[in-house]
C-alpha positions, 0 to 999 in steps of 0.5 A: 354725420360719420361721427354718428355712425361710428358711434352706432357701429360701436354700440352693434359691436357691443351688443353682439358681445353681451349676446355672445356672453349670454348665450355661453352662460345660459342653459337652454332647455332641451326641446324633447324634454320640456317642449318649451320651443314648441309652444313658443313655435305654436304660440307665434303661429297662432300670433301670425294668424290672428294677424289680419291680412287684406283680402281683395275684393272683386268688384263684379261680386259688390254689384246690386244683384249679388248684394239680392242675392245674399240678403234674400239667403239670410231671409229664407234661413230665418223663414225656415228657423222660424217655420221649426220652431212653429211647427214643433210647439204645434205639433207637441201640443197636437200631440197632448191634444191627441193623448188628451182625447183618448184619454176622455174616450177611454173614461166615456168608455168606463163609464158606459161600461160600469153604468149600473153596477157601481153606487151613486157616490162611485159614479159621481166620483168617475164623472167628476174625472170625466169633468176634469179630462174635458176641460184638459181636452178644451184646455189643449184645443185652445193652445194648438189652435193658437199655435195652428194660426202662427204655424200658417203664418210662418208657412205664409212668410217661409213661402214668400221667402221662397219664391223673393229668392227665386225672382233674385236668383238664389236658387239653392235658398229657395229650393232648401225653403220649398222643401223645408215647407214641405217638410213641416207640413206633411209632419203637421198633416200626419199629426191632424190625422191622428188627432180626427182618429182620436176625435173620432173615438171620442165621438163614438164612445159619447154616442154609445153612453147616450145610447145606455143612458136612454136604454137604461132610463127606459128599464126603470121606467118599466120596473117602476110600474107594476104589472099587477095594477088594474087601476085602467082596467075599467076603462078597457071593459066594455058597460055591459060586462061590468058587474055592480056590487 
């Protein structure tokens, strides 16, 4: 045993020799002008922190309560994301609902406007757009409706989600998902507005060409018939005044 340590305190002698000799012969780059020791210092920093270090636990936060309490978090956050993400494909496609109506208004409008004064082939071509911009409006009614029964169903969900964090306690969840709902249906209720208005206008500018169409059907009528036909004459003249010849 002491002729294993001898051998071991000769062998340290060594090492510290060939140390010595190697730190006389090399030249160390200077810090200020390459910045080499600095990385080394910054890289072994990064090394100490990637470095997992045991975290301890309080036994009082792994009880069932605020196990609840975290889970019903995570759900209220994917109640809202889903909720975005429902209410924004509604409303852009409320939003070319809307443009789509006012859009047949104005040509309902143009057509009322030029109804007799352009040729028959210029009329046809107007209400072949008129065709088109219908089924376009259909088209899109179609779409927000679809997405007006999703955007019901994640309010339903962001609702629930809401009210399981309040029964667990996470008040701040539930709070955040009221008032997301909240959110999200005053900007959808905003949008349904301006597509009535836009309805609205629709409606009246149909009513309007129904009503030139009857006015101007009735004055081709009347054009059609001559004043100057007496063929009902005899009919109104009493026997007696009519003259044989």
């Amino acid at each position: 045993m002491a002729a294993y340590g001898a051998r071991l305190y000769k062998w340290f002698r060594l090492f510290r020799q060939n140390s010595a000799s190697l730190y006389g012969t090399c030249k160390i780059p200077s810090v200020s002008r390459y910045g080499i020791w600095h990385k080394f210092a910054v890289g072994c920093g990064v090394t100490l922190c990637a470095i997992p270090i045991t975290q301890k636990y309080d036994p009082a936060s792994l009880n069932h309560e605020t196990l609840i309490k975290r889970a019903t978090g995570l759900v209220t956050d994917s109640a809202n994301i889903y909720l975005s993400q429902t209410t924004l494909a509604l409303l852009e496609t409320l939003r070319e609902y809307t443009k789509a109506v006012y859009t047949l208004a104005s040509l309902h409008q143009s057509y009322t406007s030029l109804m007799g004064k352009v040729n028959a082939n210029e009329e046809d071509a107007l209400w072949q757009v008129i065709i088109g911009a219908r089924a376009e409006v259909q088209n899109l009614q179609e779409a927000y409706l679809k997405f007006e029964s999703t955007w019901k169903n994640a309010v339903k969900l962001s609702e629930m989600a809401a009210e399981a964090a309040y029964q667990a306690g996470a008040d701040q969840a539930s709070s955040n998902a009221r008032t997301h709902i909240q959110m999200a249906q005053t900007q959808v209720e905003e949008m349904h507005q301006l597509a009535l208005q836009a309805e609205s206008k629709l409606t009246a500018s149909q009513v309007e060409e129904i009503k030139n169409t009857r006015e101007e059907g009735t004055a081709t009528e009347e054009s059609q018939s001559s004043p100057w036909d007496t063929s009902g004459a005899d009919e109104d003249i009493p026997e007696q005044y009519q003259r044989e010849d």
